[in-house]
C-alpha positions as CSV (number, residue, x, y, z in Angstrom):
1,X,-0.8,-7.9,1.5
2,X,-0.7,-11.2,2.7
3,X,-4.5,-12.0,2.3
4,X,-4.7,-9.8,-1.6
5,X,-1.3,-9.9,-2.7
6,X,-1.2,-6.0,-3.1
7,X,-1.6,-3.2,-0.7
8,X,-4.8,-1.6,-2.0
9,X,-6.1,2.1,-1.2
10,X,-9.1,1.4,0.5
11,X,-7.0,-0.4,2.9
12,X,-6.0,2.6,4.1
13,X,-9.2,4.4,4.2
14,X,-11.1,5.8,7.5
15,X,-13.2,3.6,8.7
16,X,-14.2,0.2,9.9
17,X,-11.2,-1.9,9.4
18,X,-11.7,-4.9,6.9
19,X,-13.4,-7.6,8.6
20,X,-11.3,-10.2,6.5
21,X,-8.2,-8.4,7.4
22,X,-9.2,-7.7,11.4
23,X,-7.9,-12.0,12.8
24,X,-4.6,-11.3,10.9
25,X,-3.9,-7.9,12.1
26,X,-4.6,-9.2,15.3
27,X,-1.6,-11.0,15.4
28,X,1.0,-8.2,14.0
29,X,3.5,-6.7,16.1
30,X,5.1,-3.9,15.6
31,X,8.8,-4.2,16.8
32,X,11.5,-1.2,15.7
33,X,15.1,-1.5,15.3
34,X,16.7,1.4,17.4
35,X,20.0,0.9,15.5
36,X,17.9,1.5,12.0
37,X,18.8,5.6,11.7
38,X,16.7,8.0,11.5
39,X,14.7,8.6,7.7
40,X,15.9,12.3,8.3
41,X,19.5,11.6,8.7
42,X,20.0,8.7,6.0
43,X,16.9,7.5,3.7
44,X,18.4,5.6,2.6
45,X,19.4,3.3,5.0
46,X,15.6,2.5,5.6
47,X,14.4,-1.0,5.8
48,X,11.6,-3.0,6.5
49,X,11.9,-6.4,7.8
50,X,8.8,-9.4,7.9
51,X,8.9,-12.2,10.1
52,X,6.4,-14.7,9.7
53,X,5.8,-17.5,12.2
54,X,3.7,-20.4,10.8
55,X,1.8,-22.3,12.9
56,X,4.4,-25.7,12.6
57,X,7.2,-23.0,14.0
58,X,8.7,-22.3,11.6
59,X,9.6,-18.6,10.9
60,X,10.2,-16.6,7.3
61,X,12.0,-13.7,6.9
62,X,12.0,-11.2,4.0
63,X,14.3,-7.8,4.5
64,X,13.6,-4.8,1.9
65,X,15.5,-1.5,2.0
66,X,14.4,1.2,0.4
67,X,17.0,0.8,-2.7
68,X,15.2,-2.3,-3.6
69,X,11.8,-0.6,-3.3
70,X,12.6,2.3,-5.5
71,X,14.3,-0.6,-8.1
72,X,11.2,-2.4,-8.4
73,X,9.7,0.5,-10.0
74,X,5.3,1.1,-10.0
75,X,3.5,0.3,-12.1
76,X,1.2,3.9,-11.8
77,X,-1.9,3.1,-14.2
78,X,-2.4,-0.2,-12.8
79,X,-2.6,1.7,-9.0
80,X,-4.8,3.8,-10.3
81,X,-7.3,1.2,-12.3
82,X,-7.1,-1.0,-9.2
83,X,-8.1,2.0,-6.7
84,X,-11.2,3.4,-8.9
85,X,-12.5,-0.1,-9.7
86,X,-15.4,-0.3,-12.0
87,X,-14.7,3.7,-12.5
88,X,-11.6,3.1,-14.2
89,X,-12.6,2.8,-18.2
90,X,-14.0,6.5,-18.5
91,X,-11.3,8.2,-15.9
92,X,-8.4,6.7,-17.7
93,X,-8.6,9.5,-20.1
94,X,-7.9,12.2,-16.6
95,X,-5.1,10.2,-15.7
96,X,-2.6,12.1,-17.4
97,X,-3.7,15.0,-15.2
98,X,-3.6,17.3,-18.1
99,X,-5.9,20.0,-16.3
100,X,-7.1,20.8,-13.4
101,X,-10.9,18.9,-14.1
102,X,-8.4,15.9,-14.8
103,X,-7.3,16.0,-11.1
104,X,-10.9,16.9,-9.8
105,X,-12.5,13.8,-11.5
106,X,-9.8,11.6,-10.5
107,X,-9.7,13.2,-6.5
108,X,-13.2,13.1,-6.9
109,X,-13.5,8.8,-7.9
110,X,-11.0,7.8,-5.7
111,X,-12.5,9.4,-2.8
112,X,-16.1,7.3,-4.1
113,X,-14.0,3.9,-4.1
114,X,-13.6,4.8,-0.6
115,X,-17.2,4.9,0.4
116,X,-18.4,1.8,1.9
């Protein structure tokens, strides 16, 4: 997110890991909070918290529960044009998943954009 500005699907894919992603991820750690309660027992006291230390040290923080993700809303056709890429003008009209070929010729691009 840091490099594109979005979290995109084939980030997420199987595979070789971005090469243009691999120096920052290098440098993540993972730390949890064990006084952040279990998703099972209260959702929605869930949060995610980002540190970033720049290389003056200096740090930023950002803090998102899961109340302020659900507000932002998502934007669902723009996921789905930015995960099937070029295929995205003649799927649009499966998106509504109106059938079952709808959902087979979307399943069907999106695993494609995942190809290398």
């Amino acid at each position: 997110m840091l490099i594109y500005g979005e979290l995109r699907l084939s980030d997420f894919a199987e595979g070789d890991v971005n090469p243009e992603i691999m120096p920052l991820a290098a440098r993540v750690r993972r730390i949890p909070d064990p006084s952040a309660p279990p998703d099972a027992l209260n959702p929605a006291q869930r949060f995610h918290t980002v540190t970033l230390s720049l290389a003056d040290g200096t740090t930023r923080h950002q803090r998102c529960t899961r109340q302020e993700s659900l507000a932002e809303g998502v934007d669902v056709g723009r996921k789905l044009r930015l995960a099937l890429g070029a295929r995205s003008p003649e799927l649009l009209a499966h998106s509504a998943l109106r059938s079952t070929a709808d959902l087979n010729a979307v399943a069907g691009a999106l695993l494609q954009s995942l190809k290398p």
